[in-house]
C-alpha positions in Angstrom: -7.7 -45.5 64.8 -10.7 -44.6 66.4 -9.9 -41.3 67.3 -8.3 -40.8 63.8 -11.5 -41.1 62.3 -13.3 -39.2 64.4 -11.4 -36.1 63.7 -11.9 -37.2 59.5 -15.3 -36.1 60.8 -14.8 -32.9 61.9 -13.6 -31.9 58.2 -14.7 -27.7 57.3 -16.1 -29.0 54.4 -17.7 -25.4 53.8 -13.6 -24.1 53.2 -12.8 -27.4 51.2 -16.3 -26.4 48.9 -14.9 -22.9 48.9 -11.4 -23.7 47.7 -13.0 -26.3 44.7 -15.3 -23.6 43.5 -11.6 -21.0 43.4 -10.2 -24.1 41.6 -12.6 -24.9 39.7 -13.3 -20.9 38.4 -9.7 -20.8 37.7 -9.4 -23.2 35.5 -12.5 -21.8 33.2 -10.3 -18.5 33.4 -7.8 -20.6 31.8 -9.2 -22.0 29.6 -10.7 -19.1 27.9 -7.2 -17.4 28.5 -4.9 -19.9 26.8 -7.7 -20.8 23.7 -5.3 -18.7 21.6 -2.2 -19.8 22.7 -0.1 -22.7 21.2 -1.1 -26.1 22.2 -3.6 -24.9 24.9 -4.6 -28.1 26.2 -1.4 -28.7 28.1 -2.2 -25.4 30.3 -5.5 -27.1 31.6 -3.8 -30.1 31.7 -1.1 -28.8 33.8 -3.3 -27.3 36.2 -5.7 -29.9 36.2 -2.8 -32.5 37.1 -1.6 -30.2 39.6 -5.3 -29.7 41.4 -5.8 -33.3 41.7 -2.7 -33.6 43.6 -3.2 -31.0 46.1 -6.5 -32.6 46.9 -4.7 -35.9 47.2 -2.2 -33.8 49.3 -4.6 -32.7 51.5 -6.6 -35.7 51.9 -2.7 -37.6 52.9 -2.6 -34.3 55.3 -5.7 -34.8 57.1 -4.0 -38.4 59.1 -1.2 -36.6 59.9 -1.3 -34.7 63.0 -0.3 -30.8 62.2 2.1 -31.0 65.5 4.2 -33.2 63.9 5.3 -30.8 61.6 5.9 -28.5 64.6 8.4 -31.1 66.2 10.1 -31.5 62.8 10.3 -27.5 62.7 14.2 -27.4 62.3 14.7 -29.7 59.9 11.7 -28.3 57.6 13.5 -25.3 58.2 16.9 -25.9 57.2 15.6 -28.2 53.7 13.7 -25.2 53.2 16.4 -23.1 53.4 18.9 -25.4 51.5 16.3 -25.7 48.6 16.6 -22.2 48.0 20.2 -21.9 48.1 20.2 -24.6 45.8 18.0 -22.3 43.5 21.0 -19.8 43.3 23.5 -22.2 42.1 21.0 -24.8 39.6 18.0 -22.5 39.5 17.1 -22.2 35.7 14.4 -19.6 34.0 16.8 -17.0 33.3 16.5 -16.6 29.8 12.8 -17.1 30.0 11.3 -15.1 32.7 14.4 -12.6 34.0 15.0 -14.8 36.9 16.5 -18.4 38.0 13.6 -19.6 40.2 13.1 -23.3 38.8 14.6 -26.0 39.7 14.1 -29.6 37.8 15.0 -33.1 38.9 14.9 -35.1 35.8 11.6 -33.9 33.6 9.9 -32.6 36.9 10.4 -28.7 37.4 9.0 -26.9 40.5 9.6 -23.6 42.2 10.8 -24.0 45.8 10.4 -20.9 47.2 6.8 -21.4 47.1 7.3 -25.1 49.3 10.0 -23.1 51.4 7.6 -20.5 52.7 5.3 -22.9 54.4 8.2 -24.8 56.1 9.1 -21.1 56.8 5.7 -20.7 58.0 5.9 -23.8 59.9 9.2 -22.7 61.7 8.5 -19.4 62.7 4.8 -20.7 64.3 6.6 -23.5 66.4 9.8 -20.8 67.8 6.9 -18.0 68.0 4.8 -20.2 70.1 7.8 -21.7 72.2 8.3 -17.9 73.0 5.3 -16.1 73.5 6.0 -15.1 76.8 9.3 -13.3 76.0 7.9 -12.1 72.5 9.3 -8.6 73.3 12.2 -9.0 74.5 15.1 -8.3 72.0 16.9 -11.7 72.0 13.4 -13.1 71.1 12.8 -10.7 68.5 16.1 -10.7 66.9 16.1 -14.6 66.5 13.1 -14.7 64.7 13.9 -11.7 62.8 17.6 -13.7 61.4 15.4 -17.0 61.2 12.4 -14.6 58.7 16.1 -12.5 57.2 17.5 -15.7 56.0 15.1 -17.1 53.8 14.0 -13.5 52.4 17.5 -12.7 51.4 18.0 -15.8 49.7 14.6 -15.6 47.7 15.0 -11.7 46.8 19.0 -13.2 45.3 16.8 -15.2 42.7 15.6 -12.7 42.3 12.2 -12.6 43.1 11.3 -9.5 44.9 7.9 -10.5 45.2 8.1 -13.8 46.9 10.9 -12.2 49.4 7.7 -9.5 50.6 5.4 -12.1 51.3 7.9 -13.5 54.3 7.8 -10.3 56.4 4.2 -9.8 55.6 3.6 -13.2 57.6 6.0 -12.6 60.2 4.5 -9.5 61.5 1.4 -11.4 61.5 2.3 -14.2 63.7 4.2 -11.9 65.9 1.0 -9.5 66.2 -1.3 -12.2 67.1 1.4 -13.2 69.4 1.1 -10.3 71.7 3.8 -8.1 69.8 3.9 -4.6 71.8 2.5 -2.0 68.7 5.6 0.2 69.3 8.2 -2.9 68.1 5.6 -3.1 64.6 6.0 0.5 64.0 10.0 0.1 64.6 9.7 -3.0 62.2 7.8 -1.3 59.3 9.9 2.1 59.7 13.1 0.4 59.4 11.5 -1.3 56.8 10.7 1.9 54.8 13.9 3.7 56.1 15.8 0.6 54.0 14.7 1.8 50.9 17.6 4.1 50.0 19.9 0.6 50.8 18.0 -1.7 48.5 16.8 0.2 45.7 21.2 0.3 44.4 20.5 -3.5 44.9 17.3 -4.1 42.3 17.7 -5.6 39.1 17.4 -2.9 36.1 13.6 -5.0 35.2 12.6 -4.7 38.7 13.5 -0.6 39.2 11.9 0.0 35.2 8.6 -1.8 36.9 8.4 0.6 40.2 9.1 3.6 37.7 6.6 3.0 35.3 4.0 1.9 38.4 4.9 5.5 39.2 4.7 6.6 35.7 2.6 4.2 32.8 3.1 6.5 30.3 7.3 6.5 31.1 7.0 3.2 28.9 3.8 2.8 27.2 5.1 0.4 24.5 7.2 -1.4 27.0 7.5 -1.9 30.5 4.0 0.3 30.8 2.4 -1.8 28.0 1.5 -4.5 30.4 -0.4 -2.7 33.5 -1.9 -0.1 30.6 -3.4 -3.1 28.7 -4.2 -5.0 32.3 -6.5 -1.9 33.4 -7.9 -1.2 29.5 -9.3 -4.9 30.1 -10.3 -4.7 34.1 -12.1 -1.4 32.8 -13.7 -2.5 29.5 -15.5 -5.7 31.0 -18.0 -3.4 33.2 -21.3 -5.3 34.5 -21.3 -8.6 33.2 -18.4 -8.6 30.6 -18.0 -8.9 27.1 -18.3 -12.9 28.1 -16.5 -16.0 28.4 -13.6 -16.2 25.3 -15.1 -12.7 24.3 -12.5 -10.7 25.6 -10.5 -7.9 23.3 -7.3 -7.1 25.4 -7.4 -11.2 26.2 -8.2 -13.0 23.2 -5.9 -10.5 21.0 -2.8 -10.5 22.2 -2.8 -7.2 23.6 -2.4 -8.2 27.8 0.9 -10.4 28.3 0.4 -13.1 31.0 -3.1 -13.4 30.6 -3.1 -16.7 32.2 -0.4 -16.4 35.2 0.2 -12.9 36.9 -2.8 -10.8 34.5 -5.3 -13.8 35.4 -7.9 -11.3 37.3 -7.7 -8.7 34.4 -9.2 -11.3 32.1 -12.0 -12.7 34.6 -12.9 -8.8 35.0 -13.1 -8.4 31.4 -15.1 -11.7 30.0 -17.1 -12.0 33.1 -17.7 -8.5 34.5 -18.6 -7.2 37.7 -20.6 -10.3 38.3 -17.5 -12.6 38.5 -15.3 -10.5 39.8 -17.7 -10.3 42.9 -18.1 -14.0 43.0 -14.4 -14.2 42.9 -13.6 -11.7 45.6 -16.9 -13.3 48.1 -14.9 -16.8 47.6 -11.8 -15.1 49.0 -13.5 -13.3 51.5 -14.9 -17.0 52.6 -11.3 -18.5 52.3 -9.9 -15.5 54.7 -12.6 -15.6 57.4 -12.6 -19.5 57.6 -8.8 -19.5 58.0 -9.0 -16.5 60.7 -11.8 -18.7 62.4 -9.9 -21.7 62.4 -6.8 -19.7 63.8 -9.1 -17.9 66.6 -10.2 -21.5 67.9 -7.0 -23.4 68.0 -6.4 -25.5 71.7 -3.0 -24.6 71.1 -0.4 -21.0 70.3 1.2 -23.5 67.4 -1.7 -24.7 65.7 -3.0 -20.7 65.6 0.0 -18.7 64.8 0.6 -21.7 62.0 -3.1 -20.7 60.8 -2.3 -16.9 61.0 0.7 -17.5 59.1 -1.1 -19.4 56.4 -3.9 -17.2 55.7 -1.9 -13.3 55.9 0.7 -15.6 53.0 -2.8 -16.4 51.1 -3.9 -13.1 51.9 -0.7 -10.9 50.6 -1.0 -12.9 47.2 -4.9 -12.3 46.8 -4.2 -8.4 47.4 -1.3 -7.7 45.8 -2.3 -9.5 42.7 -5.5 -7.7 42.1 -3.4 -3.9 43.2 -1.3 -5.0 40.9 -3.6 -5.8 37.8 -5.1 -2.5 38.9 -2.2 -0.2 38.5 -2.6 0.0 42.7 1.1 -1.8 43.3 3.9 -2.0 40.7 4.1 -5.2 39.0 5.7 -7.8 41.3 4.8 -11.0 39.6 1.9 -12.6 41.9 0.1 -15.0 40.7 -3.5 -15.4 41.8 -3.9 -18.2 44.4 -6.3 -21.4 43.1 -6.6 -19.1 39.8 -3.5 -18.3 38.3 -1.8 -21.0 36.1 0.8 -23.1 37.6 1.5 -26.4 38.8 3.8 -25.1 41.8 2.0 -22.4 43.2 -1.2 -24.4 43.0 0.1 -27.5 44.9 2.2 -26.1 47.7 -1.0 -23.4 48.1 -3.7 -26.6 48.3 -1.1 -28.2 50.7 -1.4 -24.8 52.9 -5.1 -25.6 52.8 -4.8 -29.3 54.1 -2.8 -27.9 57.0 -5.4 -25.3 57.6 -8.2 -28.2 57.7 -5.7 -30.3 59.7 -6.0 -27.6 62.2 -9.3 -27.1 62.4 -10.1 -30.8 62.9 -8.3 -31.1 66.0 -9.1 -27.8 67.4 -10.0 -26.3 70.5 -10.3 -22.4 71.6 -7.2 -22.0 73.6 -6.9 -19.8 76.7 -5.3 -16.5 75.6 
């Protein structure tokens, strides 16, 4: 007990205050974003809902040691796995949002592959770890590239080509900080690219029009262009310090489609400017150095591959989110971490955080 409170002490309250602020901003973006919309008080209350039980997630985190999850690897793996095949046979949201990503258990609906890619996370730290010292050998390789193939192909059948990126993206991270030899990354992102040709046959009709018109907004401009067009109008318009807070044209009009999910970022850039879209991106920059920190000092190769893991997955979504609302990356519908509306998203990524401070209380610089 004694011990267990002594670690309670060694809590990176700077990265907790650092995530509330994120929070905390997101759910003024929100607010001003939804004002308009039909019964706007149940987005805030959604998210609200959701933020307190992250926090309670991640104080219920904080007694749990974060090697237990490691010993529990293959079963997180295999639920993890088994909730997303689940999604292709029971997922709903078809007729909503293109895709069957939801899956409800009486009035509760969730999305699991953003649960399953920590327990992937989770996995692939433990078997990278328990291999480090054959991590370039092909047997090694190849079984962590099935146990990273599995879940991705199951996500990308939703289909959500977006989510299925974000798993190789924090593969090649854990496997880099692992010692990976540079000439196995450069075989990995060339057969990567050179498997193009294969999948592109594969994408849904929505998913090929979005690449196109990223290509080409004015292939579309009154409909699958209408969205990034009206996303950079507003990113654009909000110059210095914005037209402020509920002031917004492309926002408050009706003119930029989900404002307060994926298009989050084009409305903070046009309401609050510059200003808050450098307070914004410092917060992340804090969030990102903290977790590599916390991954640099780790007493064991679990603990910081499991960190690495965590904070390229926060990472990915933070980039490609913003190059998206941009016109930088084609629309791959990334919500904003901490910002974005979304019970899901915003648990399962305060949960991430609560293994990250897990980590850093029981940490130790190990001996690379």
């Amino acid at each position: 007990m004694n011990e267990r409170w002594s670690n309670i002490k060694k809590i990176d309250f700077t990265l907790l205050t650092v995530v509330l602020l994120i929070c905390i901003f997101g759910l003024i973006a929100i607010s001003s974003a939804t004002q308009n919309l039909v019964n706007p008080e149940r987005y805030i209350q959604t998210q609200l809902y959701a933020t307190i039980a992250g926090f309670v997630a991640i104080v219920i985190l904080l007694f749990i040691d974060y090697k237990t999850f490691g010993e529990l690897y293959l079963f997180i793996y295999v639920f993890s796995c088994m909730l997303l095949i689940a999604v292709l046979y029971a997922g709903v949201g078809a007729d909503d949002w293109g895709a069957s990503r939801w899956l409800y258990i009486g009035p509760f609906g969730f999305q699991p592959s953003d649960f399953a890619k920590l327990g992937i996370i989770i996995a692939l730290a433990k078997v990278i770890s328990e291999h480090r010292e054959t991590i370039n050998e092909l047997k090694t390789l190849t079984k962590i590239v099935i146990m990273a193939g599995i879940p991705m192909a199951l996500v990308y059948r939703q289909p959500d080509l977006g989510t299925s990126l974000v798993i190789p993206v924090f593969t090649l991270a854990m496997l880099y900080v692992a010692g990976l030899r540079y000439r196995y990354i450069v075989i990995l992102i060339m057969g990567a690219i050179s498997s193009i040709p294969l999948i592109w046959p594969r994408l849904a009709d929505y998913q090929k029009r979005r690449i196109l018109v990223f290509l080409d907004p004015e292939l579309d401009p009154m409909g699958d262009g209408w969205q990034i067009t009206q996303s950079i109008y507003a990113v654009g318009s909000g110059m210095l310090h914005g037209k402020g807070l509920r002031e917004g044209i492309q926002s408050q009009f009706g003119f930029l489609p989900e404002k307060h999910t994926d298009f989050i970022f084009a409305v903070i850039a046009e309401e609050l400017g510059f200003v808050g879209v450098a307070i914004l991106l410092f917060l992340y920059s804090l969030l990102l150095v903290k977790g590599i920190h916390i991954a640099k000092k780790q007493k064991d190769y679990f603990g910081s591959y499991l960190a690495i893991g965590i904070i390229s997955m926060l990472g990915f979504h933070i980039f490609a989110n913003i190059m998206m609302t941009i016109g930088l990356m084609p629309v791959t519908g990334k919500p904003l971490p901490f910002v974005s509306y979304g019970g899901t998203f915003m648990l399962s990524n305060l949960i991430a955080i609560g293994l990250l401070i897990n980590i850093s209380m029981r940490r130790k610089k190990p001996k690379y």
